[in-house]
VEXMI-280456 format. One line per field, with one value per residue: x, y, z of N, C-alpha, C, O in turn; residue in three letters. Coordinates in steps of 0.05 Angstrom, whole numbers. Layout:
# residues N
nX <- c(X,...) .
nY <- c(Y,...) .
nZ <- c(Z,...) .
caX <- c(X,...) .
caY <- c(Y,...) .
caZ <- c(Z,...) .
cX <- c(X,...) .
cY <- c(Y,...) .
cZ <- c(Z,...) .
oX <- c(X,...) .
oY <- c(Y,...) .
oZ <- c(Z,...) .
kolza <- c(ALA,...) .
END
This chain:
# residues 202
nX <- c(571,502,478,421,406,358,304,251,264,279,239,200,229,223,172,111,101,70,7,12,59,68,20,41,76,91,85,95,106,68,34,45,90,125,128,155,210,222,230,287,356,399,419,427,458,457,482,500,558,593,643,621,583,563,556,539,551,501,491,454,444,384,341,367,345,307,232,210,165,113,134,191,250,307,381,426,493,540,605,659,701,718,719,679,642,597,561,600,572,523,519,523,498,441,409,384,382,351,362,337,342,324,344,330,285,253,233,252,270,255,272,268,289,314,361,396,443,451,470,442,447,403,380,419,433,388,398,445,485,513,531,552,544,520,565,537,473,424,383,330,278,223,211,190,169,173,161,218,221,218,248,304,331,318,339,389,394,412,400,402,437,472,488,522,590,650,690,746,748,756,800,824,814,860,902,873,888,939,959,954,983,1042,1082,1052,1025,990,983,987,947,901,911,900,850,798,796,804,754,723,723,721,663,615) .
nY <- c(1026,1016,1041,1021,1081,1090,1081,1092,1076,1028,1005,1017,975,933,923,917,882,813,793,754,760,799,782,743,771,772,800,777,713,662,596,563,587,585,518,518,551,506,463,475,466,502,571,623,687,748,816,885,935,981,968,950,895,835,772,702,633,589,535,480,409,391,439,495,546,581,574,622,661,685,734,729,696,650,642,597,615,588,543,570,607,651,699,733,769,779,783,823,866,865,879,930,950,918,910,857,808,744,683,634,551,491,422,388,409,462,509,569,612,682,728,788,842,853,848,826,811,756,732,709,661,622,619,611,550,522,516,464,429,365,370,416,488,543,601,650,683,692,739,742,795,799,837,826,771,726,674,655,661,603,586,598,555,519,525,532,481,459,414,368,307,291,345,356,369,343,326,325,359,405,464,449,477,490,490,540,582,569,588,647,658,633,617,581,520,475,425,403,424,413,348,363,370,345,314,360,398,350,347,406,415,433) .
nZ <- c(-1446,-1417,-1362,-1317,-1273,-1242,-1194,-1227,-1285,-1272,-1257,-1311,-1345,-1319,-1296,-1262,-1204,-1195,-1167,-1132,-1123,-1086,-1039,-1019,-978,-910,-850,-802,-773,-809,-801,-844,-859,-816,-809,-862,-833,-793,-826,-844,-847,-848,-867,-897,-880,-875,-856,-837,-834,-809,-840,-884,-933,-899,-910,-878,-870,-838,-789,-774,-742,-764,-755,-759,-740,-681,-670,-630,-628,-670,-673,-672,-680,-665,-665,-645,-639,-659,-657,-691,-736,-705,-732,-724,-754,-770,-718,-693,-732,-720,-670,-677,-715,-739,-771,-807,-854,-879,-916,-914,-936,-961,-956,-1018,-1034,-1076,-1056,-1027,-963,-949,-894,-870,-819,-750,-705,-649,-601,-556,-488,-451,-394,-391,-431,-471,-449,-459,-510,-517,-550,-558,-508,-500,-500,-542,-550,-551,-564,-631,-639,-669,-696,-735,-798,-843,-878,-928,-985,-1030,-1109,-1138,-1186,-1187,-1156,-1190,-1231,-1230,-1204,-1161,-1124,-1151,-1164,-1202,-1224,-1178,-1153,-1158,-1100,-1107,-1158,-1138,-1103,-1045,-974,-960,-989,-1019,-972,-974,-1036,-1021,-975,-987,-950,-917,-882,-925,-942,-886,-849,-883,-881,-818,-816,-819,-768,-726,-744,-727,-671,-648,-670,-645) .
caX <- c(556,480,465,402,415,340,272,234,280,273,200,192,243,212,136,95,99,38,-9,21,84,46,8,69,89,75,100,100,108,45,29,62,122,127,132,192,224,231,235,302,374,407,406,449,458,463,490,518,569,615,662,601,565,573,536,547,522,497,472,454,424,354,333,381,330,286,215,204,142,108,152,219,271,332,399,454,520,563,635,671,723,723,719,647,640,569,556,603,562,493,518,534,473,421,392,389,369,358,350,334,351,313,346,314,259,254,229,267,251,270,268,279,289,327,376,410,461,443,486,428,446,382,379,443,435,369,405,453,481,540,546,564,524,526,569,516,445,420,348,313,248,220,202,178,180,161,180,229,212,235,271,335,341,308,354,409,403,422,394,408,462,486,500,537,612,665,713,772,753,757,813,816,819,885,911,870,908,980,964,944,1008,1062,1098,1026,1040,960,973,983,924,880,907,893,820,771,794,803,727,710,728,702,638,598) .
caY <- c(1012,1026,1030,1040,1097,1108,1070,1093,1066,999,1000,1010,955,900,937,918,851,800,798,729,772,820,759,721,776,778,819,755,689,639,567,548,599,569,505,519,555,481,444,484,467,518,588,649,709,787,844,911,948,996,968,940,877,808,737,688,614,576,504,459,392,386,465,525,573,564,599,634,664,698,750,726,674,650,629,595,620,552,547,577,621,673,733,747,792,783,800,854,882,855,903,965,955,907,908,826,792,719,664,591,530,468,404,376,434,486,533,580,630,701,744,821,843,864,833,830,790,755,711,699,638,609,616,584,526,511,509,457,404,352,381,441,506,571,623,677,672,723,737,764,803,796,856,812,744,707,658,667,643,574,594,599,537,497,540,521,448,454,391,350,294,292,370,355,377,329,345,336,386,438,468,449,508,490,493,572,585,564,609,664,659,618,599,566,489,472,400,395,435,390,333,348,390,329,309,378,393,329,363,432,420,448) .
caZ <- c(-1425,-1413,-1339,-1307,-1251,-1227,-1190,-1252,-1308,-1259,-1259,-1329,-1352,-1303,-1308,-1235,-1192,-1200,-1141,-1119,-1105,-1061,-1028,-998,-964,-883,-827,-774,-786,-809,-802,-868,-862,-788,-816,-868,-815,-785,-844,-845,-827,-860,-873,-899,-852,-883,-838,-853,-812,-822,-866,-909,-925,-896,-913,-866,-877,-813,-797,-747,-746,-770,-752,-763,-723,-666,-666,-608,-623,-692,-695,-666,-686,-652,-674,-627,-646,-657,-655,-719,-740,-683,-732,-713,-763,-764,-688,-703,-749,-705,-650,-680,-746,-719,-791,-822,-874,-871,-938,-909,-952,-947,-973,-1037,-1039,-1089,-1042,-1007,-943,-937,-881,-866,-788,-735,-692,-619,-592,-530,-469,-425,-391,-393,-471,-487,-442,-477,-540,-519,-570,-545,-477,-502,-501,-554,-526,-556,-585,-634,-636,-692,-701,-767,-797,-867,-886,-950,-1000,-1057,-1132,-1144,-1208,-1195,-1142,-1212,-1262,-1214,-1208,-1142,-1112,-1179,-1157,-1231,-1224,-1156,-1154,-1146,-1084,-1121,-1178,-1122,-1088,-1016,-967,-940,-1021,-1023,-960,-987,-1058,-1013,-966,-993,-932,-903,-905,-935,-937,-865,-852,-898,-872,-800,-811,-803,-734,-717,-743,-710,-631,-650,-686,-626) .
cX <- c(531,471,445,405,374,316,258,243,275,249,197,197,228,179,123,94,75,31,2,51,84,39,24,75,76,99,101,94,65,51,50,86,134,144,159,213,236,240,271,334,400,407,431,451,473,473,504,523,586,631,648,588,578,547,549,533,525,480,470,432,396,337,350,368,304,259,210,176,129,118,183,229,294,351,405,475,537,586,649,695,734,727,696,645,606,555,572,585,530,497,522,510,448,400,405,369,377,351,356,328,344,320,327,285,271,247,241,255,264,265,288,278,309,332,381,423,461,464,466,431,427,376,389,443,407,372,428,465,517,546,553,541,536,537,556,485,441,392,340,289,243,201,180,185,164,178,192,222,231,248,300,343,333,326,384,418,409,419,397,431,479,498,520,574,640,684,737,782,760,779,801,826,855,912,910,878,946,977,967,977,1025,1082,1071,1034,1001,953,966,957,900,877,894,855,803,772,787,764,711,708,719,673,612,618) .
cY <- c(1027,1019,1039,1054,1103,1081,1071,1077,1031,983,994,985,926,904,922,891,841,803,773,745,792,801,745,736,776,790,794,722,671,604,557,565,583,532,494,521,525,457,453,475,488,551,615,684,736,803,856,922,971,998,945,923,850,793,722,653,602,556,499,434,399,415,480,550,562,591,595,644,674,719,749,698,670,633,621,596,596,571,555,589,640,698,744,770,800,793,824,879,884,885,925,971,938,903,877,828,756,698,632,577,510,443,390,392,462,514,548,605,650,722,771,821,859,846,847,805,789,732,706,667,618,601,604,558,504,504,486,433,393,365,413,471,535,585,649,663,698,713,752,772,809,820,849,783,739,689,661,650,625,576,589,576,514,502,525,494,434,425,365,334,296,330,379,354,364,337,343,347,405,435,457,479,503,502,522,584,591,580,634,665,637,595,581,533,480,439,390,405,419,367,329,362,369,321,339,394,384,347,388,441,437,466) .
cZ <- c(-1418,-1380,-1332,-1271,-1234,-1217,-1216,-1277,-1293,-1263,-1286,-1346,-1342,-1306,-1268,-1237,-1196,-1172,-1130,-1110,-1084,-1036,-1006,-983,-934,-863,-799,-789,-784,-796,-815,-866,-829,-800,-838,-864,-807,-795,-847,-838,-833,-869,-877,-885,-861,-864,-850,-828,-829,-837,-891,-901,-908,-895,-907,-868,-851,-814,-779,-757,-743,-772,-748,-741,-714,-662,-644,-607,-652,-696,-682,-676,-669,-662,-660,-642,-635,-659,-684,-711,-719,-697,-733,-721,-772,-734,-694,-715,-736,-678,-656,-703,-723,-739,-798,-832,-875,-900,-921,-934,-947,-967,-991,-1042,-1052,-1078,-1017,-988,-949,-919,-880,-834,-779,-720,-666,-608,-563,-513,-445,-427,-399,-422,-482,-474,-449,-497,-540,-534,-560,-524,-482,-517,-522,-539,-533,-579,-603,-637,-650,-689,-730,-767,-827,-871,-910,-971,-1024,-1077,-1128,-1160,-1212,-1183,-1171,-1230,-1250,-1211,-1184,-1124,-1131,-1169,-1179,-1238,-1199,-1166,-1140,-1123,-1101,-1145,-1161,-1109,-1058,-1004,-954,-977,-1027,-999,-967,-1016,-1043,-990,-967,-971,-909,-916,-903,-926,-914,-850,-855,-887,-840,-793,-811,-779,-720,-719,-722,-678,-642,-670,-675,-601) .
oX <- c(534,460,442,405,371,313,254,225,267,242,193,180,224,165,142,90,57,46,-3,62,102,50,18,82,52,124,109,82,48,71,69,105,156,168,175,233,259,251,284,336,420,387,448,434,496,465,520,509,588,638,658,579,602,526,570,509,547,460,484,411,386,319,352,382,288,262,206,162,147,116,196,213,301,343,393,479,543,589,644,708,759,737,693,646,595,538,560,586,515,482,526,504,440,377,429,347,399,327,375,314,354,308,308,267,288,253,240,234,287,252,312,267,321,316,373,412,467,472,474,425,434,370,381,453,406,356,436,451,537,570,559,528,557,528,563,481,450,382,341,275,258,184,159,207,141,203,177,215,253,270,314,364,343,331,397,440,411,438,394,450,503,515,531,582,650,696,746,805,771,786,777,838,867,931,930,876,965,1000,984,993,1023,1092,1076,1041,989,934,947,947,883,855,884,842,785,752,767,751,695,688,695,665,595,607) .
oY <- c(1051,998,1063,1041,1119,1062,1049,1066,1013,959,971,973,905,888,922,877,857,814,776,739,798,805,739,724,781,789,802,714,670,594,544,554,571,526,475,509,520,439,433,481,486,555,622,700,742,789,848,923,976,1019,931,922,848,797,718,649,603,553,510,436,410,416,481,568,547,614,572,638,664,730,769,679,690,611,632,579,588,596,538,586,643,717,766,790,821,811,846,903,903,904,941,995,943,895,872,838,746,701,616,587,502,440,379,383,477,536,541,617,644,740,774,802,876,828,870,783,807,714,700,652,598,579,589,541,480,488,483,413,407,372,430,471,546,588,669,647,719,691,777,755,821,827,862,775,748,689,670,627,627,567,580,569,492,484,509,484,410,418,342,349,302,336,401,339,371,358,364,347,424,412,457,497,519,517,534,608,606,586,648,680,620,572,571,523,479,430,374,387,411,357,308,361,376,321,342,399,395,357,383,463,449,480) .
oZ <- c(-1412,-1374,-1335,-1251,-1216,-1233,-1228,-1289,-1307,-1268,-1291,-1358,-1354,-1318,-1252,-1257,-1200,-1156,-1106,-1089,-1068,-1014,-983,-962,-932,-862,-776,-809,-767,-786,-806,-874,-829,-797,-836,-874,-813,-784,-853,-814,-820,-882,-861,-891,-856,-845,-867,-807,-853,-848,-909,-878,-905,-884,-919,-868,-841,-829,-762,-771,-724,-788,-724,-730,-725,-655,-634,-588,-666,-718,-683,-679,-656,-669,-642,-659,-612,-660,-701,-690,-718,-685,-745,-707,-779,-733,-698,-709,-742,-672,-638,-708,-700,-733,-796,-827,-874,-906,-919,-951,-925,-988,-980,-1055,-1045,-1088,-994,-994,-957,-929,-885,-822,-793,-717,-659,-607,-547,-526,-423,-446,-412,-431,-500,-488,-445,-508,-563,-531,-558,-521,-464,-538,-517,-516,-521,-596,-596,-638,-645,-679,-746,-750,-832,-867,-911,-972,-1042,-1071,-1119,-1153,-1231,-1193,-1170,-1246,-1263,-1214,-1182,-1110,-1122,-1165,-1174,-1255,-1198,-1184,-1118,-1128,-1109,-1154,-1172,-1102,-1050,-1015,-940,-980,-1036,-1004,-965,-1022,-1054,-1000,-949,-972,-888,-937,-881,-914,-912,-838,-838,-882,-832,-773,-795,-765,-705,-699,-706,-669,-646,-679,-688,-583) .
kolza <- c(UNK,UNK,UNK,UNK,UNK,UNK,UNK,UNK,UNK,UNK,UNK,UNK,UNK,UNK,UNK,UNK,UNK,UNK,UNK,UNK,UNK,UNK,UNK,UNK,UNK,UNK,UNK,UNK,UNK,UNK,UNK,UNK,UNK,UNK,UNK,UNK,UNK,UNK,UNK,UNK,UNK,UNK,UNK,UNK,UNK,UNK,UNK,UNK,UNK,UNK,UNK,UNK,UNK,UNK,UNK,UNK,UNK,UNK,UNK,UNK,UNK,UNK,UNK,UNK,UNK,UNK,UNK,UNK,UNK,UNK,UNK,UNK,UNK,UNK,UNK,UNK,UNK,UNK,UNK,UNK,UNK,UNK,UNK,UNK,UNK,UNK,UNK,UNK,UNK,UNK,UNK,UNK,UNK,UNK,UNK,UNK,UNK,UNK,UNK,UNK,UNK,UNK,UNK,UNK,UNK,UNK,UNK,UNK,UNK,UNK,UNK,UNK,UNK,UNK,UNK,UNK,UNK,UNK,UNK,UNK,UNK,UNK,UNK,UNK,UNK,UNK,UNK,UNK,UNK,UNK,UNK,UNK,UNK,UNK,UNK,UNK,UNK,UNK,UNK,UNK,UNK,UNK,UNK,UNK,UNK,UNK,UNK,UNK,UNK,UNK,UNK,UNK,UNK,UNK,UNK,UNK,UNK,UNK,UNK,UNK,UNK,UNK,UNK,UNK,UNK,UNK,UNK,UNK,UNK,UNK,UNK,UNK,UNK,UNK,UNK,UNK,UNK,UNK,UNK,UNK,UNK,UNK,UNK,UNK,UNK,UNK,UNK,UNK,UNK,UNK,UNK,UNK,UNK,UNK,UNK,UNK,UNK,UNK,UNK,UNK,UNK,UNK) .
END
């Protein structure tokens, strides 16, 4: 096995970025990065803690993240799992990384930053959706933003309906539940997770 162990062995292999990969980058948001930002409803969520990495994906109708100003963002923390292992990791690191996903566009965002996990009233009841308000916001400061090559979302196919993935090629989660502990009953699970969804979507 040939690995490369060094920066230099990196460099030489790949040889120096073009000036268009220089170019994209900005330390606060623009016009047009502004604009993808919103085009956005989607977006995958980095943090590192103590017991490593975590990538988190997060959505909300129509915008995922609200700009606050050119160099802040804000999430509202929806209703999920409750193992907030991303705030976990937001309060004790405070380092993120963010990739936005914009349906049917090859172009994807990524930001670098810093985090903080916030409960000002005022904050979460601005972010309200169905009556019901975030019980934490996080708020990013962008420390870089720019956009990633299209490549891999084209190599990928990802927006291709004819490359789209039937549901019942895939396990359901109540199915990778019941492999994972045997006495878990999956079907019941499966069967009652869209109502259950339905009442905790916000």
């Amino acid at each position: 096995m040939s690995l490369i162990t060094s920066i230099a062995d990196l460099e030489t292999l790949y040889g120096t970025p073009s000036e268009a990969s220089d170019i994209k980058v900005s330390d606060r948001l623009t016009s047009h990065y502004k604009s993808l930002i919103e085009a956005s409803p989607f977006v995958a969520l980095a943090t590192s803690g103590p017991e490593g990495l975590d990538c988190s994906p997060r959505g909300d109708p129509n915008q995922v993240m609200v700009v606050q100003d050119n160099k802040t963002l804000l999430m509202p923390d929806r209703h999920g799992n409750n193992r907030i292992d991303s705030l976990r990791n937001i309060v004790r690191n405070g380092e993120i990384a963010l990739m936005f996903l914009i349906p049917g566009s090859n172009t994807t965002l990524r930001v670098n930053g810093t985090a903080v996990v916030s409960v000002d009233p005022e904050l979460l009841n601005a972010h309200t959706v169905a009556e019901k308000s975030p019980r934490s916001m996080i708020i990013v400061t962008i420390r870089e933003i720019y956009f990633q090559c299209a490549r891999a979302i084209m190599r990928s196919g990802l927006w291709e309906p004819d490359k789209f993935v039937a549901k019942d090629d895939l396990p359901t989660t109540g199915q990778i539940m019941q492999e994972l502990k045997e006495s878990f009953d999956g079907a019941t699970y499966d069967a009652e997770w869209p109502a259950r969804a339905k009442e905790t979507m916000w």
